[in-house]
C-alpha positions in Angstrom: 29.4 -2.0 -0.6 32.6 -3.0 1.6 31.8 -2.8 5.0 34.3 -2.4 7.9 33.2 -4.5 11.0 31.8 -3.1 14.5 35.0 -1.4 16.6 34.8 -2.7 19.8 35.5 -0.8 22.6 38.1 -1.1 24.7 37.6 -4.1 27.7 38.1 -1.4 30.7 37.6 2.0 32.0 41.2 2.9 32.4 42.2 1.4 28.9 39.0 3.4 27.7 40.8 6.3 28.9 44.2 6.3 27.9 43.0 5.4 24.1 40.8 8.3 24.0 43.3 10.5 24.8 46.1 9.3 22.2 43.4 9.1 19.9 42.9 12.7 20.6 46.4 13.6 19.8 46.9 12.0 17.0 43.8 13.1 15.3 45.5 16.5 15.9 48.7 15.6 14.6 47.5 13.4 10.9 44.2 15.4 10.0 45.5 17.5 7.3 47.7 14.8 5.6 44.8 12.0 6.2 41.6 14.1 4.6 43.9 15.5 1.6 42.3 13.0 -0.3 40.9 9.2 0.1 43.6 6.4 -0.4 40.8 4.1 -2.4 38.8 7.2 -3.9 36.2 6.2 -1.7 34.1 8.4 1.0 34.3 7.4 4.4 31.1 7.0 6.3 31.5 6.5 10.5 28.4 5.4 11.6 27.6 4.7 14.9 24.7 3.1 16.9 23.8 1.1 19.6 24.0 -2.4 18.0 24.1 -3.9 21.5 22.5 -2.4 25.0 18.7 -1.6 25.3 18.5 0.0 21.6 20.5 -2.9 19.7 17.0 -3.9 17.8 16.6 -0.1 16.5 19.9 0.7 16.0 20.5 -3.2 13.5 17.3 -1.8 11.6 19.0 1.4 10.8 22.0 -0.1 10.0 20.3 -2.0 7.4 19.5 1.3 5.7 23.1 2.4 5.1 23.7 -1.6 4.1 21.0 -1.5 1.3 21.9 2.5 -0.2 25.0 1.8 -2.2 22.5 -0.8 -4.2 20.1 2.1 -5.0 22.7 4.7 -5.4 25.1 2.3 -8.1 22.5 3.5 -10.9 21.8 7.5 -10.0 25.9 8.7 -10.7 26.7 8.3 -7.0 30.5 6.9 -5.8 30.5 3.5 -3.5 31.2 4.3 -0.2 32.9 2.6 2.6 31.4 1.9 5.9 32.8 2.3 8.6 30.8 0.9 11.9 30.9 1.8 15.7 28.5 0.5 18.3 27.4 3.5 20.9 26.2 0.4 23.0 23.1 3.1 24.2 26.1 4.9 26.0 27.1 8.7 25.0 30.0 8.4 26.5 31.0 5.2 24.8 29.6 7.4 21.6 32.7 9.7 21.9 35.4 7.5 22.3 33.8 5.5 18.7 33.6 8.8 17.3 37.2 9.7 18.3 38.3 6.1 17.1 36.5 6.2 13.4 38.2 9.7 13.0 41.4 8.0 13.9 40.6 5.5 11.4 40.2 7.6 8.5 36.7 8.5 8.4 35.3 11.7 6.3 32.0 11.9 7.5 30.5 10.7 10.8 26.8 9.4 10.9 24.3 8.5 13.5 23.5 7.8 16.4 20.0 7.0 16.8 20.0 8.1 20.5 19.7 12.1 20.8 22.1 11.5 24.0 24.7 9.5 21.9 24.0 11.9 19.1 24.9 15.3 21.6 28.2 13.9 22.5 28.9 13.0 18.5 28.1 16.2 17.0 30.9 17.9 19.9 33.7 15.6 18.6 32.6 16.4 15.1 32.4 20.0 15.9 36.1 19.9 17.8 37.8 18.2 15.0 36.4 19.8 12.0 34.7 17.0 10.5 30.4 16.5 9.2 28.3 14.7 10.5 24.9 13.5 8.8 22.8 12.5 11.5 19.8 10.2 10.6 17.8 9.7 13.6 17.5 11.9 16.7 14.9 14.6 18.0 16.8 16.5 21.2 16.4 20.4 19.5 19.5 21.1 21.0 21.6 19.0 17.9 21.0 22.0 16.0 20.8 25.1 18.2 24.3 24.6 19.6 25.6 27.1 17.1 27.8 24.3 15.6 28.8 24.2 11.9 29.8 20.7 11.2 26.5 19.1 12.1 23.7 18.1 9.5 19.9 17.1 10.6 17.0 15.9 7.8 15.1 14.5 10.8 12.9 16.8 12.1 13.4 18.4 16.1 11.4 17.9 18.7 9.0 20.7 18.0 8.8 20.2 14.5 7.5 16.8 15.7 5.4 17.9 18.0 3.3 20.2 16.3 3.1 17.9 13.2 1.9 15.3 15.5 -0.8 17.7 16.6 -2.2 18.9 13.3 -2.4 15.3 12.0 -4.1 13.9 15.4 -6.8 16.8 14.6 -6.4 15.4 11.0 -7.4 11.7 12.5 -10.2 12.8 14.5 -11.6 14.6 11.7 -11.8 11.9 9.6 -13.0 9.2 11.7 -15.8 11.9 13.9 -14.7 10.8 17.4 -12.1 12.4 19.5 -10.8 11.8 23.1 -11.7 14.1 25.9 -8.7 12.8 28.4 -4.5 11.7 27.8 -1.9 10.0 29.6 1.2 9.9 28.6 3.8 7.6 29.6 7.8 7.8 28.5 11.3 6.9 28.5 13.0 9.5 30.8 15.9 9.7 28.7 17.4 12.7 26.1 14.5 11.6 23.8 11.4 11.2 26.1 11.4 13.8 28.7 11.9 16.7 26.3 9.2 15.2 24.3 7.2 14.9 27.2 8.1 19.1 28.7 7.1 20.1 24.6 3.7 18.0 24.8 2.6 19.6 28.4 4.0 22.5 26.8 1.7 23.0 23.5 -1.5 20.8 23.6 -3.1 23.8 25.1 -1.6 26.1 22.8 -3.0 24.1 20.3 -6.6 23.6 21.4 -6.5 19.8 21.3 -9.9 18.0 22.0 -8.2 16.5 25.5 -6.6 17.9 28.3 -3.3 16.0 30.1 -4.7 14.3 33.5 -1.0 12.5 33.9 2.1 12.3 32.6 4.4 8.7 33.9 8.4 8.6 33.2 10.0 5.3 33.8 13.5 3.8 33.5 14.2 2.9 29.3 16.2 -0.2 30.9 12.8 -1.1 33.4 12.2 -4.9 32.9 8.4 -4.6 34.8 6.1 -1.7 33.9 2.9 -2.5 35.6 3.2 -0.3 38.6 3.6 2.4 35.8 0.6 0.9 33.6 -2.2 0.6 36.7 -1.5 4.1 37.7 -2.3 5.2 34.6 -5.0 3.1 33.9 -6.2 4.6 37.2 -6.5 7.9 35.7 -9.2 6.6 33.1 -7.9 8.6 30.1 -9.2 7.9 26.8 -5.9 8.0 25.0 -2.6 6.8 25.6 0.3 8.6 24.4 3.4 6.7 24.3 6.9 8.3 23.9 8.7 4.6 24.0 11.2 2.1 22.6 10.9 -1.6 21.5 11.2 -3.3 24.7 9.3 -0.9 26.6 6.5 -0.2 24.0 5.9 -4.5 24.4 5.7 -4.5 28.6 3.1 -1.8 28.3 0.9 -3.6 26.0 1.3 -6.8 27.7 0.1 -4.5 30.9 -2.4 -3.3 29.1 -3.4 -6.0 27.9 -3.6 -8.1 31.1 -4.5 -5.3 33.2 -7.8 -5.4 30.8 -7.5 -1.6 29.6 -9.0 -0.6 26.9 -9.0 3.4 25.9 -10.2 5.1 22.9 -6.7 4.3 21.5 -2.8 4.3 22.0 -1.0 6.8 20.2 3.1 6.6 19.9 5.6 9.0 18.9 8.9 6.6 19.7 10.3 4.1 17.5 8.8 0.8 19.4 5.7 0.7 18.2 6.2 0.3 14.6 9.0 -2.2 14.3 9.0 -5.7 13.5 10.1 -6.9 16.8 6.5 -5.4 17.9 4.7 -7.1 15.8 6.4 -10.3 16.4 6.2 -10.4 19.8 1.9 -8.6 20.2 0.5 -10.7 17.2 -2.8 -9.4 16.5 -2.3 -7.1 20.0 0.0 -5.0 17.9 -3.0 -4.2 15.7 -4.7 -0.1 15.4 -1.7 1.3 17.4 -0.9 4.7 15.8 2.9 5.7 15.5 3.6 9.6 14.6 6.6 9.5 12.9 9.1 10.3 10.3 8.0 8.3 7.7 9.0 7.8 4.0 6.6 8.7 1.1 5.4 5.8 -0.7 4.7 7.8 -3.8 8.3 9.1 -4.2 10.5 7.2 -7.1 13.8 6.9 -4.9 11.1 5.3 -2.1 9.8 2.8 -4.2 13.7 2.0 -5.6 14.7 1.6 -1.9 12.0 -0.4 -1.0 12.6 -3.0 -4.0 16.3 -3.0 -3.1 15.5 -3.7 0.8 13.2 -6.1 0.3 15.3 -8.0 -1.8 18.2 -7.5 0.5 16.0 -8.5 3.7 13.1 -10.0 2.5 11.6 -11.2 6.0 11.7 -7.6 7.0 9.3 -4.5 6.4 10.8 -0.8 5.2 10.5 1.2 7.9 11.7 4.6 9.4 14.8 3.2 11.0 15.8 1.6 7.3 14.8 5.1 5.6 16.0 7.7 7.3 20.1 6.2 7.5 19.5 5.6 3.7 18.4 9.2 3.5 21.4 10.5 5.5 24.4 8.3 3.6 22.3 9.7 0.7 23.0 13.1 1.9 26.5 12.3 2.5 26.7 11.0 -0.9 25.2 13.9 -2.7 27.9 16.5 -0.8 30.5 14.1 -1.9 29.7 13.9 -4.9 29.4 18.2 -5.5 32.1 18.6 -3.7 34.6 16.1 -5.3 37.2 16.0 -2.2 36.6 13.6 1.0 38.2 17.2 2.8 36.3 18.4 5.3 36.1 22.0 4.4 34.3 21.3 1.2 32.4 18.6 2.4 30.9 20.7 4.7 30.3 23.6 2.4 28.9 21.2 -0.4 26.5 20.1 2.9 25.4 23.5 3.4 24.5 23.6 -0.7 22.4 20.7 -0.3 19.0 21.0 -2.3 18.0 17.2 -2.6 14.5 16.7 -4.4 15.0 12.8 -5.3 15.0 11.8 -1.6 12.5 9.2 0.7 11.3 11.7 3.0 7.4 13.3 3.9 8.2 16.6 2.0 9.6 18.9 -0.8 13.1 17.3 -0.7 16.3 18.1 1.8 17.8 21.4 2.2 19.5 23.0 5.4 19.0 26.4 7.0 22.0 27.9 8.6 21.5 26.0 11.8 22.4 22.8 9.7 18.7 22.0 10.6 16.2 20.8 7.2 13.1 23.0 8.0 11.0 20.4 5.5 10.8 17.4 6.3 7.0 16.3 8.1 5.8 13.2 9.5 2.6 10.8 9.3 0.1 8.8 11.1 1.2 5.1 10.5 -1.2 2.1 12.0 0.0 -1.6 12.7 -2.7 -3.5 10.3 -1.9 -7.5 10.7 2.1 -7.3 10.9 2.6 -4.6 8.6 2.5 -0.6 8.7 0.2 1.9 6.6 0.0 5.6 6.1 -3.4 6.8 7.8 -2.8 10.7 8.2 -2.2 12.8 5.9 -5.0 11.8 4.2 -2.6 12.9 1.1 -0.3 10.2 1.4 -2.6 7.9 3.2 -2.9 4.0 2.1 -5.9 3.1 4.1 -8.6 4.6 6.5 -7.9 4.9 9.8 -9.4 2.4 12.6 -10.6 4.4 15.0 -11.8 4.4 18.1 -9.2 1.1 18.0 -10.7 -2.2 18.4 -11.3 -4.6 22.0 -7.9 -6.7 22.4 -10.0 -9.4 21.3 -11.5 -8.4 18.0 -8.0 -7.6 16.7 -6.0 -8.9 13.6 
């Protein structure tokens, strides 16, 4: 799969600027000679995401994804696409201008960003100049309820998360007899944590969860020291910790925890840190019984087990996870219009989008289709627990791989 290299943003504000804004105009001026049709047959994908900043880790993973599709996708009738790559650098501003810039390039569809912030500002460009965009990872439910008709989500909202979350916690608690009576929750007070944090306080008592809220701690995403943070929540004596974090972050709280000699019930996450590799790596057997709620892939799906042979032969020091899965599923998506609609114009791009009915996807559910928000109503997530470096399905006991450890194990009986 030819891949275009990183565009690099400009070195300062001012040049920033002024490239933005001929960019702008001559987007205007070459969009309906440049998407007649694609000068090497190909489709081109835009994707952007933060391959440096305080996200690099997450946004390299996905990356991987779209890397590794075109080698699953050679044998099921779909074209080779090109790649075309921008780095958000964790910035939605810096989103735009790569947005603006892989338009300017040529690209047909745009895909990303990781970020819900970075992903906002992307799905306005898209929406001002007319052109898709697939986007693989972000929960903000404001992506899809902004009335737009160029935008394209397979990963679920906030509140789709949320409540999923909910009925497979019950799930967990069920299965293993013992539930918590008390949560804290700590989290990233960003686009993706605070909204996740106003939908929790929100619906656990809606939903007649076993524990009430005593606490709920935001902190800076770009904090280096989390142990004020850490001893007032450990202060509050809660039997669960829920964790709406990141890589970095998700690794200073367990260190805290860990030498702050706090040990709850268990530690709950519903961020992308606690699930990586990175984690792992740097915890050891610390990383061990934490629960991630998450998007996940379903083992037991063909195009699943194609992906992972494919990745793991691509990357084989790395695990499939829901980074790598869900930007396979949304260049798959791209794909799949592409192919239907048989034009890289946008116009029937987007209406072969709004036809999608995908059943040979990755994703927890009955396949990928859109409602008229541009939003896929299907897709669900599971309970996945770090067991000795790698990640298995606990909840729904329908897809499960192993039992559930729980009430989680002392810091020292671990891996």
């Amino acid at each position: 799969m030819r891949r275009k290299q990183p565009v690099s943003r400009p070195r300062s504000p001012q040049r920033r600027a002024l490239l933005a804004g001929t960019a702008a105009a001559a987007i205007s001026a070459a969009l309906p000679l440049r998407f007649a049709h694609s000068a090497n047959g190909k489709l081109k994908i835009g994707i952007i995401m933060p391959r440096t900043g305080a996200q690099a880790q997450g946004g390299i993973d996905a990356q991987r994804g779209a890397d590794v599709a075109y080698d699953v996708l050679k044998d099921k009738g779909y074209a080779e696409p090109e790649l075309m790559l921008g780095d958000s650098e964790n910035n939605p501003q810096i989103a735009r201008v790569q947005a603006e810039r892989l338009i300017e390039a040529g690209a047909h569809v745009l895909s990303g960003c990781f970020d819900s912030g970075a992903t906002m500002t992307v799905a306005q460009v898209a929406e001002q100049k007319g052109i898709p965009f697939v986007v693989n990872i972000a929960v903000a439910d404001a992506i899809t309820e902004q009335g737009y008709k160029t935008v394209f989500r397979a990963f679920p909202t906030g509140m789709m998360f949320a409540l999923d979350a909910f009925a497979l916690q019950k799930e967990l608690f069920k299965v293993a007899g013992r539930a918590p009576k008390t949560m804290v929750m700590l989290h990233v007070n960003d686009t993706f944590g605070t909204p996740q944090r106003d939908l929790t306080v929100k619906l656990v008592p809606q939903h007649n969860m076993p524990y009430t809220i005593v606490e709920t701690i935001g902190y800076d995403p770009m904090a280096r020291d989390l142990s004020a943070e850490v001893r007032k929540a450990k202060a509050t004596n809660a039997e669960l910790v829920w964790l709406n974090s990141r890589v970095n972050d998700s690794i200073l709280i367990i260190q805290e925890m860990v030498k702050q000699r706090w040990e709850p019930m268990g530690i709950f996450n519903t961020g992308p840190g606690s699930f990586q590799v990175p984690f792992m790596q740097a915890l050891g057997k610390l990383s061990d019984d934490i629960i991630t709620f998450a998007p996940w892939y379903d083992p037991n799906k063909p195009m699943t087990k194609a992906l992972e042979a494919a990745f793991l032969k691509r990357f084989p020091d790395r695990l499939l996870n829901l980074s790598h899965a869900a930007t396979f599923e949304a260049v798959l998506i791209a794909l799949d219009a592409y192919k239907r609609a048989g034009s890289t114009e946008p116009a029937k791009l987007i209406e072969a989008l709004r036809k999608t009915d995908l059943k040979d996807n990755t994703s927890i559910g009955p396949g990928v289709r859109f409602n008229d928000k541009g939003q896929c109503p299907d897709t669900r997530i599971a309970g996945i627990q770090n067991r000795g470096g790698k990640n298995v399905i606990v909840v729904p006991v329908a897809a499960a791989n192993a039992k559930p450890i729980w009430p989680q194990r002392p810091w020292r009986e671990r891996g």
